[in-house]
KEKE-3310 file (N, C-alpha, C; in steps of 0.2 Angstrom, whole numbers, plus 5000, padded with zeros to 4 digits):
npx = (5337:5323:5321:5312:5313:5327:5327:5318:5327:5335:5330:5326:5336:5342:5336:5338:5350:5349:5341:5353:5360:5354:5354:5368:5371:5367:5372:5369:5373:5388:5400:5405:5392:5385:5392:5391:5376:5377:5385:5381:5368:5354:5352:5349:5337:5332:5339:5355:5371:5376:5369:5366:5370:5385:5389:5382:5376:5384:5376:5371:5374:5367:5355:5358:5341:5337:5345:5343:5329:5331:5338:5329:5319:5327:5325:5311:5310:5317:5311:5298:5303:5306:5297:5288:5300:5297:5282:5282:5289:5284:5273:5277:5280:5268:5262:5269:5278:5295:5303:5311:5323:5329:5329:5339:5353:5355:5349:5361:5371:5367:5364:5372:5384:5384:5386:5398:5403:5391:5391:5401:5400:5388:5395:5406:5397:5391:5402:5406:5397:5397:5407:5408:5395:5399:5407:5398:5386:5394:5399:5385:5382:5375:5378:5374:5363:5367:5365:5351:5352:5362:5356:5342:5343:5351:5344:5334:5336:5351:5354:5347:5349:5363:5365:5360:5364:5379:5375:5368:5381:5386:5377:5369:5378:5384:5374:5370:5380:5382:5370:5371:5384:5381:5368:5378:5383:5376:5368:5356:5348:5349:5340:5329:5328:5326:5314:5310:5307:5319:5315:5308:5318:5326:5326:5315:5321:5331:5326:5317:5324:5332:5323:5317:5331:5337:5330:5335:5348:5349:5344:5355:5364:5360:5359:5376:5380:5374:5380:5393:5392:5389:5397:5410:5406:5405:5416:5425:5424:5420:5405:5392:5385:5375:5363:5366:5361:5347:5341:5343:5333:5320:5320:5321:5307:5297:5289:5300:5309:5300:5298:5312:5314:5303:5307:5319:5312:5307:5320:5327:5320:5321:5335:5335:5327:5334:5346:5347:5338:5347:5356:5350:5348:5359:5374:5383:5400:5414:5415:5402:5397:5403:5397:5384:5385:5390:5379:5370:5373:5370:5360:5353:5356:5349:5336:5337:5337:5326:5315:5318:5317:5302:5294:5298:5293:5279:5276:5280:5270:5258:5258:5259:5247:5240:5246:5248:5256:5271:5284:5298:5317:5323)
npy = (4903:4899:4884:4887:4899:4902:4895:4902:4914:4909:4909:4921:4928:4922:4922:4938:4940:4935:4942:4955:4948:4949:4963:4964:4958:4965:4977:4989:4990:4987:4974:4978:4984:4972:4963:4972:4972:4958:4956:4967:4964:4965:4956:4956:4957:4943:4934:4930:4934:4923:4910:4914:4909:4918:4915:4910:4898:4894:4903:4893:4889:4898:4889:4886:4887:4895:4908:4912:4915:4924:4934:4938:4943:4956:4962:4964:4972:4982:4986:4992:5001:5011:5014:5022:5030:5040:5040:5051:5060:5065:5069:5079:5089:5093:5097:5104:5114:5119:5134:5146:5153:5142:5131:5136:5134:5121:5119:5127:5117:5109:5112:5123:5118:5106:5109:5112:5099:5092:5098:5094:5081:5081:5088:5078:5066:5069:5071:5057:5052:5056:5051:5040:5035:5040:5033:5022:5028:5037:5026:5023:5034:5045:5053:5066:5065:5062:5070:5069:5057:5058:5070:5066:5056:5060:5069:5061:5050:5048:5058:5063:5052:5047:5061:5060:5049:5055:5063:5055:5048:5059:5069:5062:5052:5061:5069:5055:5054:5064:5065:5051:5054:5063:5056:5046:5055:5056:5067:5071:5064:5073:5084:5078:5079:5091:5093:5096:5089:5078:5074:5084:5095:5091:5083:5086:5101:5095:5086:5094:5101:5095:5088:5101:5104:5096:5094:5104:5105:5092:5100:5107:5098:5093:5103:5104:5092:5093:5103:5099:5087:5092:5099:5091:5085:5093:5101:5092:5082:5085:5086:5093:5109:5115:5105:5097:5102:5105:5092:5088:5096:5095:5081:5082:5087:5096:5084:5075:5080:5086:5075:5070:5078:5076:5063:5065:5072:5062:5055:5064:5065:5051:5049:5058:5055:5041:5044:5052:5044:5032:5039:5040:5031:5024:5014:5012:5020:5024:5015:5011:5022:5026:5014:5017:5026:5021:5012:5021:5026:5014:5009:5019:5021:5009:5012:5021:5016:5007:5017:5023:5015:5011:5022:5024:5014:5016:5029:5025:5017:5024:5037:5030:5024:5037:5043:5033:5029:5027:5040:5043:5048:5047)
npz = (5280:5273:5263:5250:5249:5245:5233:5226:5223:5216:5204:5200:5201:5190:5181:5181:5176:5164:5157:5157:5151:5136:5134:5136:5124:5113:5113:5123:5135:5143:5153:5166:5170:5172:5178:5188:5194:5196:5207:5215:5220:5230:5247:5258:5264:5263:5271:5275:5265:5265:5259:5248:5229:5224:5210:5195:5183:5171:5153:5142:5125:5111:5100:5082:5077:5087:5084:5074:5075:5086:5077:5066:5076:5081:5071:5065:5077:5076:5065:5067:5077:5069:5062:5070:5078:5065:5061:5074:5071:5061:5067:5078:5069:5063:5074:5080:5071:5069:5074:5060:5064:5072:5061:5050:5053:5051:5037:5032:5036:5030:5016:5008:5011:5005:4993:4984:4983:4977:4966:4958:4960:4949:4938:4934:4932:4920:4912:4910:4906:4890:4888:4887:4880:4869:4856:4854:4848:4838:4828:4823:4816:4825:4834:4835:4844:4856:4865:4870:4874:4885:4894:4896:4903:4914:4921:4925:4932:4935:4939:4952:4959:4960:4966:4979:4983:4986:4995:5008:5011:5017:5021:5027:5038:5046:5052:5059:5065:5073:5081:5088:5094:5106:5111:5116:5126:5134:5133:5126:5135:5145:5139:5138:5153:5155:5149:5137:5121:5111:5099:5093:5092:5088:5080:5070:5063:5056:5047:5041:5034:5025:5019:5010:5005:4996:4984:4977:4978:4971:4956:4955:4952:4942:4933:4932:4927:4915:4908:4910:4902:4889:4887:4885:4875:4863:4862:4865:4859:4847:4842:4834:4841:4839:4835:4847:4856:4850:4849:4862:4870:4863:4868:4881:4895:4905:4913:4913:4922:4933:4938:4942:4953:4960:4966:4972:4985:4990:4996:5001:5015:5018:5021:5030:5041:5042:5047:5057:5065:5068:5074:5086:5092:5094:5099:5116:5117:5106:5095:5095:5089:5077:5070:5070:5060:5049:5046:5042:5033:5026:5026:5020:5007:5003:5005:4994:4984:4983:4985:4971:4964:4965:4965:4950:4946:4946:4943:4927:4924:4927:4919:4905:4905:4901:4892:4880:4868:4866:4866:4853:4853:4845)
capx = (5332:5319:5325:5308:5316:5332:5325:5315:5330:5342:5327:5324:5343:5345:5331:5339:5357:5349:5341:5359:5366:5351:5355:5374:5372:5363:5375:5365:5376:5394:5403:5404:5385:5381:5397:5390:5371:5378:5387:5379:5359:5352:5349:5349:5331:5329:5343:5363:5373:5379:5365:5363:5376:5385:5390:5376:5381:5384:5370:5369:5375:5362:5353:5354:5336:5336:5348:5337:5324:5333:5340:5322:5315:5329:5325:5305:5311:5321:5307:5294:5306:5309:5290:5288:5301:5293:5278:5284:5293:5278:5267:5279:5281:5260:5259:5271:5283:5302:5304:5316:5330:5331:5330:5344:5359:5354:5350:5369:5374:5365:5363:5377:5390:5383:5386:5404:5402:5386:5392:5408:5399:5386:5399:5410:5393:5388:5407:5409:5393:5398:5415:5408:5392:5402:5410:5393:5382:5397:5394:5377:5381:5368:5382:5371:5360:5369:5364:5347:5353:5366:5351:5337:5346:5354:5338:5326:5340:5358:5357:5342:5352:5370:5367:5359:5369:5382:5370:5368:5387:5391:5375:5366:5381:5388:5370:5370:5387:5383:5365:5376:5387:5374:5366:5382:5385:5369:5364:5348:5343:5346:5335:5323:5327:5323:5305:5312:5306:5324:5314:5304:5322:5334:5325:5311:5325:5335:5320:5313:5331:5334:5316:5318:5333:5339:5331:5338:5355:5347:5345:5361:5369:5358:5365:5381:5379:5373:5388:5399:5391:5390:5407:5415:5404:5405:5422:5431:5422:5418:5397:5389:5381:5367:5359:5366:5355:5341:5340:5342:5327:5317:5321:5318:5303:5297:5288:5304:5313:5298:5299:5317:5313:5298:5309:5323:5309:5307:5326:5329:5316:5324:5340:5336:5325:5338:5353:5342:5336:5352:5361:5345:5347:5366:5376:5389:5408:5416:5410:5394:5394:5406:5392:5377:5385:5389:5372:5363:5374:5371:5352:5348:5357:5346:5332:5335:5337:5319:5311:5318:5312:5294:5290:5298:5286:5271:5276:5277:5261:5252:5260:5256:5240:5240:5248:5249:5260:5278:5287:5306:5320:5327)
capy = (4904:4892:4881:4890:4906:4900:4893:4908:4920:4908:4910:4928:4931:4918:4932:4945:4939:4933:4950:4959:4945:4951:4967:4965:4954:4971:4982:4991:4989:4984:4970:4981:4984:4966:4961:4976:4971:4955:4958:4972:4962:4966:4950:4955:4958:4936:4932:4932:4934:4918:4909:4914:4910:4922:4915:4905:4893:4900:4904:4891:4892:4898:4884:4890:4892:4901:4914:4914:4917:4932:4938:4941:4947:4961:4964:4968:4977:4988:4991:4995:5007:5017:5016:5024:5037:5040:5044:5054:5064:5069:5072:5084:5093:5094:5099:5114:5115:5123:5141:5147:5153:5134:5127:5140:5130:5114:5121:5129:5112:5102:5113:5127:5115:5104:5112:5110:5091:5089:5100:5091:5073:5081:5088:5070:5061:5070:5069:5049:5048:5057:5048:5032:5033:5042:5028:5019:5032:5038:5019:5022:5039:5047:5058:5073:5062:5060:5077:5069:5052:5062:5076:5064:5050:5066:5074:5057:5044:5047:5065:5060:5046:5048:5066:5058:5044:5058:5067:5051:5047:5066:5072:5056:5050:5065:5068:5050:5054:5070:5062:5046:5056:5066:5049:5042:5060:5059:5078:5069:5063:5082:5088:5074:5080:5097:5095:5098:5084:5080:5073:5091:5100:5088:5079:5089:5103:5091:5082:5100:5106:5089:5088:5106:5107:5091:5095:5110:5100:5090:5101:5108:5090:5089:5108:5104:5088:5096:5108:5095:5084:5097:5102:5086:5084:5100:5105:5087:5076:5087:5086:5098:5112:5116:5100:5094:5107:5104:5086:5089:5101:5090:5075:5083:5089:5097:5080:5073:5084:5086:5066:5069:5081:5072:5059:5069:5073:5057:5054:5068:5061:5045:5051:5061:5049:5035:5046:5054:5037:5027:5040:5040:5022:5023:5011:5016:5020:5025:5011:5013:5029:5022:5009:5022:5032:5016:5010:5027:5027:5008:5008:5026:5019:5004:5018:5027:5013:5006:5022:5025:5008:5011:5030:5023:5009:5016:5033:5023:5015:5032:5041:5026:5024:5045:5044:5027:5029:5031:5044:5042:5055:5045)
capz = (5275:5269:5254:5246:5247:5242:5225:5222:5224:5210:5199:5202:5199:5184:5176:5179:5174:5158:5154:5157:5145:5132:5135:5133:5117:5109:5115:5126:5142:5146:5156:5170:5171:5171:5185:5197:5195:5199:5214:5223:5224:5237:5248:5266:5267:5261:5272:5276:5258:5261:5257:5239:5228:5219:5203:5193:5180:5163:5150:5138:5117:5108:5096:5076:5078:5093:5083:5068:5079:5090:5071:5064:5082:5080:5061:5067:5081:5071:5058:5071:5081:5063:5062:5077:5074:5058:5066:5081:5068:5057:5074:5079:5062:5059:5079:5081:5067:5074:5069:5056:5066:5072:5053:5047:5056:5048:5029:5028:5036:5024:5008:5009:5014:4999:4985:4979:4982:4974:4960:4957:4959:4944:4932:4932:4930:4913:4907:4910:4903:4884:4884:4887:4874:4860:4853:4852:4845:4832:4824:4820:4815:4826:4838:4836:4848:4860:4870:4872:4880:4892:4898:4899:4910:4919:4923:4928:4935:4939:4943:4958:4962:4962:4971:4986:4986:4988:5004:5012:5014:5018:5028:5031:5043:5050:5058:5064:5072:5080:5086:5093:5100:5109:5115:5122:5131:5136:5130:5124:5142:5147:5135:5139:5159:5157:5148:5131:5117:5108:5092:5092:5094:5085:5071:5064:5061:5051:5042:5035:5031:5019:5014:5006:5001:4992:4978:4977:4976:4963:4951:4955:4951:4935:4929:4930:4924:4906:4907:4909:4893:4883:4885:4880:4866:4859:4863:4865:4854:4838:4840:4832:4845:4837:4833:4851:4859:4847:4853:4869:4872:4861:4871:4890:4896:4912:4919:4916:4926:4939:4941:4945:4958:4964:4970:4977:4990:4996:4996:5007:5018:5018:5021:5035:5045:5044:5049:5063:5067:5068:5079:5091:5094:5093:5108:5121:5115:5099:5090:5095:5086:5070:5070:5068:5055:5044:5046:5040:5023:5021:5025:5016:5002:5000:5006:4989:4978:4982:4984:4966:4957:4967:4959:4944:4942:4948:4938:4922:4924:4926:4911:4898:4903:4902:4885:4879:4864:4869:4860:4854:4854:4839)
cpx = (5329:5319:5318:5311:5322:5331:5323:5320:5337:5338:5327:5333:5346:5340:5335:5345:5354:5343:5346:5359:5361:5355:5363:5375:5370:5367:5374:5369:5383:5395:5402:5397:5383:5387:5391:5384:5371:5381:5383:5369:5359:5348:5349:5342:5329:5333:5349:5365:5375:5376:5364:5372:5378:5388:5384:5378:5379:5378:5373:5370:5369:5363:5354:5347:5334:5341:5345:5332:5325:5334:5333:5317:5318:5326:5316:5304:5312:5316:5304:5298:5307:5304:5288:5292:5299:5286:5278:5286:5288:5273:5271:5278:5274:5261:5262:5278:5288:5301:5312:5323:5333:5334:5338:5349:5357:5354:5357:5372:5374:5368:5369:5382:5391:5387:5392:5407:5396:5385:5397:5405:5394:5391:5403:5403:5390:5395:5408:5403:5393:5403:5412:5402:5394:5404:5402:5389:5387:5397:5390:5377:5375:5373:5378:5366:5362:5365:5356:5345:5356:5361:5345:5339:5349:5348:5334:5329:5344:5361:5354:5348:5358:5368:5363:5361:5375:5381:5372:5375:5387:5386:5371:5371:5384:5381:5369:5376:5386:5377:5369:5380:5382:5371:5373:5383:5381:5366:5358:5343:5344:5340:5328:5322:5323:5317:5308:5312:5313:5321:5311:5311:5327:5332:5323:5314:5329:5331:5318:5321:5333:5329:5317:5323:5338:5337:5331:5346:5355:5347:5351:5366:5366:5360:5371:5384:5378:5377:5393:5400:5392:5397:5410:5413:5405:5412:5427:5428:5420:5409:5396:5383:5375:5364:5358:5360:5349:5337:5338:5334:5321:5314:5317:5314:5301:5294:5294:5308:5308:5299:5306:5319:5311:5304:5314:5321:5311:5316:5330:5325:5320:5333:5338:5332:5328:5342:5351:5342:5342:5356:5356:5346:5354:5369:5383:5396:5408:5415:5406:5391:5395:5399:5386:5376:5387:5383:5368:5365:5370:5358:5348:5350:5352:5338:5331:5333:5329:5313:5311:5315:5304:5294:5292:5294:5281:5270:5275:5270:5255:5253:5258:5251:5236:5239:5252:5253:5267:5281:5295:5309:5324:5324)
cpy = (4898:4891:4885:4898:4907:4899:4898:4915:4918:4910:4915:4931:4927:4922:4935:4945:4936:4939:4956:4957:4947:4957:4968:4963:4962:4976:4989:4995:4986:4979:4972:4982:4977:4963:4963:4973:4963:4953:4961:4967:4962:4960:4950:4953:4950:4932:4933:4930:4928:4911:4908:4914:4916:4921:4909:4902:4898:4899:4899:4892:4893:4891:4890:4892:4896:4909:4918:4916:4925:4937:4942:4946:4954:4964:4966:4972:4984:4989:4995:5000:5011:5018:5021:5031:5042:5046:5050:5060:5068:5071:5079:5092:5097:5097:5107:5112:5120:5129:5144:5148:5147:5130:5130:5135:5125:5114:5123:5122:5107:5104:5118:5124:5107:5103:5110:5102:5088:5091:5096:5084:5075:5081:5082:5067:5063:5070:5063:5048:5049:5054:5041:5030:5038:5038:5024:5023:5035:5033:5020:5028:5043:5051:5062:5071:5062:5068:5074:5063:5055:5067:5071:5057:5055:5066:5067:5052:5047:5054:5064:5056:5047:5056:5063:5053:5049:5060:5062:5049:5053:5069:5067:5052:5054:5067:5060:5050:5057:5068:5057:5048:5059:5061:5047:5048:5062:5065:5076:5065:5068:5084:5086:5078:5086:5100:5095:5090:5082:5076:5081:5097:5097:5087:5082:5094:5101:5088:5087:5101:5100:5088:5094:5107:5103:5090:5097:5106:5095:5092:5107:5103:5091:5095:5106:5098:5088:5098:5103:5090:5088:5101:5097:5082:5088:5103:5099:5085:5079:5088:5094:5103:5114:5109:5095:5097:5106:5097:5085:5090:5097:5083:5075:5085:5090:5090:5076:5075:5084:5079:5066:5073:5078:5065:5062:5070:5069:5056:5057:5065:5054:5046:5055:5057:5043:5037:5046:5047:5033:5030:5041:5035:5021:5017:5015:5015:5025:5020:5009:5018:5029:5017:5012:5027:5026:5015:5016:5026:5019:5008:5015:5025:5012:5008:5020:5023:5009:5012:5024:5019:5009:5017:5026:5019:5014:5024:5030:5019:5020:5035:5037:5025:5030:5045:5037:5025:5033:5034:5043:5050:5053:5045)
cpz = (5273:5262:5248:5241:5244:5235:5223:5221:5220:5206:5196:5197:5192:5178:5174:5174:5165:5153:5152:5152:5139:5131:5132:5127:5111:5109:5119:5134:5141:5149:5162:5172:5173:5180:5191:5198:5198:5208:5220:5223:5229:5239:5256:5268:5264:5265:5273:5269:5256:5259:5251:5235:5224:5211:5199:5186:5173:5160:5143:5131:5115:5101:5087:5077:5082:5089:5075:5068:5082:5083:5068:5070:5081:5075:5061:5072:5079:5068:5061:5075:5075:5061:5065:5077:5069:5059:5070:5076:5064:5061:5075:5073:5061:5067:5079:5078:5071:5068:5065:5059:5069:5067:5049:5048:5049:5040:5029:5030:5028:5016:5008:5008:5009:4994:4980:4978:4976:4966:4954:4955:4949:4937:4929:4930:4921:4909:4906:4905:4894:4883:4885:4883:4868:4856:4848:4846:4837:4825:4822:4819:4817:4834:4840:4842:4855:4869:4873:4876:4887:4897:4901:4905:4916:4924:4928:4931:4938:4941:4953:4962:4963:4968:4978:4989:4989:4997:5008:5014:5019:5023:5032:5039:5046:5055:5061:5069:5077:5085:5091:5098:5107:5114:5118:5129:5136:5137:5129:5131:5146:5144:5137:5148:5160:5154:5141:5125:5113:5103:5088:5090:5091:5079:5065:5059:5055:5044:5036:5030:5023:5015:5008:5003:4998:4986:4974:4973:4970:4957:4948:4949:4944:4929:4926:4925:4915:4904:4905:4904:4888:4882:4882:4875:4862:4857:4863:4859:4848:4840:4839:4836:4846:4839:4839:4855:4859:4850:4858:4871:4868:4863:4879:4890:4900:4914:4919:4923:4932:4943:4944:4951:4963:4968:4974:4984:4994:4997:5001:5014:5022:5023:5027:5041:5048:5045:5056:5069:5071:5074:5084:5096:5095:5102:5109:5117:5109:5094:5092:5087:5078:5067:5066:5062:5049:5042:5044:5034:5022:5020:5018:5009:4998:5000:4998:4984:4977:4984:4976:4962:4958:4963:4953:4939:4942:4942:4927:4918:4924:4920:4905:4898:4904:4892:4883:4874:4865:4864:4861:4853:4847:4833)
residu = (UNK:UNK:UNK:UNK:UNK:UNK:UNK:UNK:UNK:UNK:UNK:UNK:UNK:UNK:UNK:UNK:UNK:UNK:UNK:UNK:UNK:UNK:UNK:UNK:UNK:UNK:UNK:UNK:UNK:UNK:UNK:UNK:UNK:UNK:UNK:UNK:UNK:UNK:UNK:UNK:UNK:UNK:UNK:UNK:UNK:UNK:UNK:UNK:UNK:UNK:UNK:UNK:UNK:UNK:UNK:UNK:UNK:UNK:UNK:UNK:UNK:UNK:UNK:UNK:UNK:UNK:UNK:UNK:UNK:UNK:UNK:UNK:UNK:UNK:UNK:UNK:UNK:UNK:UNK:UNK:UNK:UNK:UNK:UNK:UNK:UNK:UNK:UNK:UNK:UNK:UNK:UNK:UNK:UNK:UNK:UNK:UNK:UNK:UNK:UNK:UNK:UNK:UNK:UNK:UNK:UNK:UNK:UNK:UNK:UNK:UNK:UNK:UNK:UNK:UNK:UNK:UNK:UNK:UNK:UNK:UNK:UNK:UNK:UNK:UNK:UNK:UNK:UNK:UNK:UNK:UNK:UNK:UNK:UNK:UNK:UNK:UNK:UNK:UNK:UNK:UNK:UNK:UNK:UNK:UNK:UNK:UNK:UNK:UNK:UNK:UNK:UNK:UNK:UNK:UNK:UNK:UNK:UNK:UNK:UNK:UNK:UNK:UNK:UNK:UNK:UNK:UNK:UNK:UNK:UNK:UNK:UNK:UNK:UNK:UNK:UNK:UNK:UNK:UNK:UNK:UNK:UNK:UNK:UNK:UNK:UNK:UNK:UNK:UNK:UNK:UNK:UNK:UNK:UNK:UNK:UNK:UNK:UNK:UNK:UNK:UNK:UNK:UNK:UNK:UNK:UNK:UNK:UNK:UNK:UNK:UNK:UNK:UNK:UNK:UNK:UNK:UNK:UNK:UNK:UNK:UNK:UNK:UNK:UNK:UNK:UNK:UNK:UNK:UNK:UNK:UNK:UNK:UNK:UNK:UNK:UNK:UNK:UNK:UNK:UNK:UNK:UNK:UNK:UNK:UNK:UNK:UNK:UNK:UNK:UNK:UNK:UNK:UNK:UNK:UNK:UNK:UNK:UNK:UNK:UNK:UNK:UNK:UNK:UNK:UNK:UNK:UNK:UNK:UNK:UNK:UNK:UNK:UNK:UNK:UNK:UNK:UNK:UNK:UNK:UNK:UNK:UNK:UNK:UNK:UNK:UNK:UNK:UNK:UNK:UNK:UNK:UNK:UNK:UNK:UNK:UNK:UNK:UNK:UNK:UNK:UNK:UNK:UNK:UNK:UNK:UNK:UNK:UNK:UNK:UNK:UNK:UNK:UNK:UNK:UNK:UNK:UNK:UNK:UNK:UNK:UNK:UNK:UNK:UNK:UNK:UNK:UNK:UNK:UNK:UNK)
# end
């Protein structure tokens, strides 16, 4: 072999071996993958095997700034691939929306299969919240109030928020699992083989069922939630039922309540794009897949929490400068 070809064929292989070693760093590929493509190259057609060597000197520690570098490379990856599904997901939806008998599965998954968690999480959320501002409000003799801090915090905060923090643990990670698994079992390079889009057939199903009926579940959470105040004011703590009601309903108002709708939306959205998502992109194994279903709660929870301060700001800014004398409940 001429030393030209020789050089061109460490180079060529000191690439490839260091696109494996990318490749394995990401979790992409296994040990076994990167050995065999090591081993089996093809080198007859440059020459006799023994020629070329077969082992090539190891890859180099990464520099802190080179891992500062790869860390940020990944973290713009990741946005723009969640872009990207983003997109692909509202093309499909606005092209040829899936028909009902499709979506049914997914709404008893999601909203059905709900209910008695998201009931359970509201009624605890409006009894902590009575036992733990009665003491204060009884100080300042002003109890009978209390119905209109417990409903309107229900209704426009920690009904929205705690019940979709609920979802994302319970449906945000159970479809990252069943997508993941899907991806390692390669059923989603079937469906790709047989002509069949698996974000058309997997996602948009999920997307509608969460968009719609989250919140549904909402104002589920924010029922029980009333029930569960008003019982331990009323019936535990002495408050006077009348006057707790009266406050109440004084207090809350439908744009309170559509603003805690209104976000719901997004949150379902959130929530079913980052589950989707994460089991899409999921790697090979069982911690792979453990991996893609953490990563949906922890992302969709951080998802809910700045989707919820953004409408809150921008909502407050449109209503005072609507009605720029804030009105009290006190």
């Amino acid at each position: 072999m001429h030393p030209y070809d020789l050089e061109r064929v460490i180079v060529e292989g000191i690439r490839i071996e260091w696109l494996f070693r990318r490749l394995l760093r990401r979790g992409w590929i296994s040990e076994s993958h990167l050995d065999m493509a090591i081993v089996s190259a093809p080198t007859n057609h440059l020459g006799s095997s023994s020629d070329v060597p077969r082992s090539l000197p190891p890859e180099p520690p990464a520099s802190p700034v080179q891992r500062v570098g790869e860390y940020v490379f990944d973290k713009v990856v990741s946005v723009g691939a969640m872009a990207l599904f983003t997109l692909q997901t509202f093309g499909w939806l606005l092209r040829k929306p899936p028909r009902w008998s499709v979506i049914m599965p997914s709404m008893y998954a999601i909203g059905v299969s709900s209910v008695p968690v998201v009931a359970l999480t509201g009624t605890f959320i409006g009894m902590v919240l009575a036992i733990q501002t009665y003491n204060q409000f009884e100080a300042m003799q002003m109890e009978t109030k209390l119905g209109a801090v417990i409903n309107l915090s229900l209704v426009k905060e920690l009904g929205p928020v705690l019940a979709a923090t609920m979802l994302a643990g319970r449906v945000g990670s159970s479809m990252a699992a069943e997508l993941g698994t899907m991806r390692v079992t390669e059923q989603i390079d079937a469906l790709i083989a047989l002509g069949t889009n698996p974000i058309r057939h997997l996602v948009v199903p999920r997307f509608l069922a969460c968009v719609l009926l989250i919140p549904l579940l909402t104002l589920m959470a924010d029922f029980m939630g009333i029930i569960g105040g008003a019982t331990i004011c009323t019936q535990l703590l002495g408050v006077d039922s009348f006057h707790y009601w009266t406050h109440s309903r004084n207090a809350v108002g439908l744009l309170d309540l559509f603003l805690g709708i209104f976000k719901s939306v997004f949150f379902g959205a959130a929530i079913a794009l980052t589950g989707c998502q994460r089991g899409f992109h999921s790697t090979a194994g069982a911690e792979g897949v453990g991996k893609a279903a953490t990563e949906s709660f922890v992302f969709s929870f951080i998802a809910i929490l700045l989707i919820d301060f953004v409408i809150g700001w921008c909502w407050n800014i449109i209503y005072f400068s609507i009605w720029p004398v804030e009105s009290s409940f006190l």
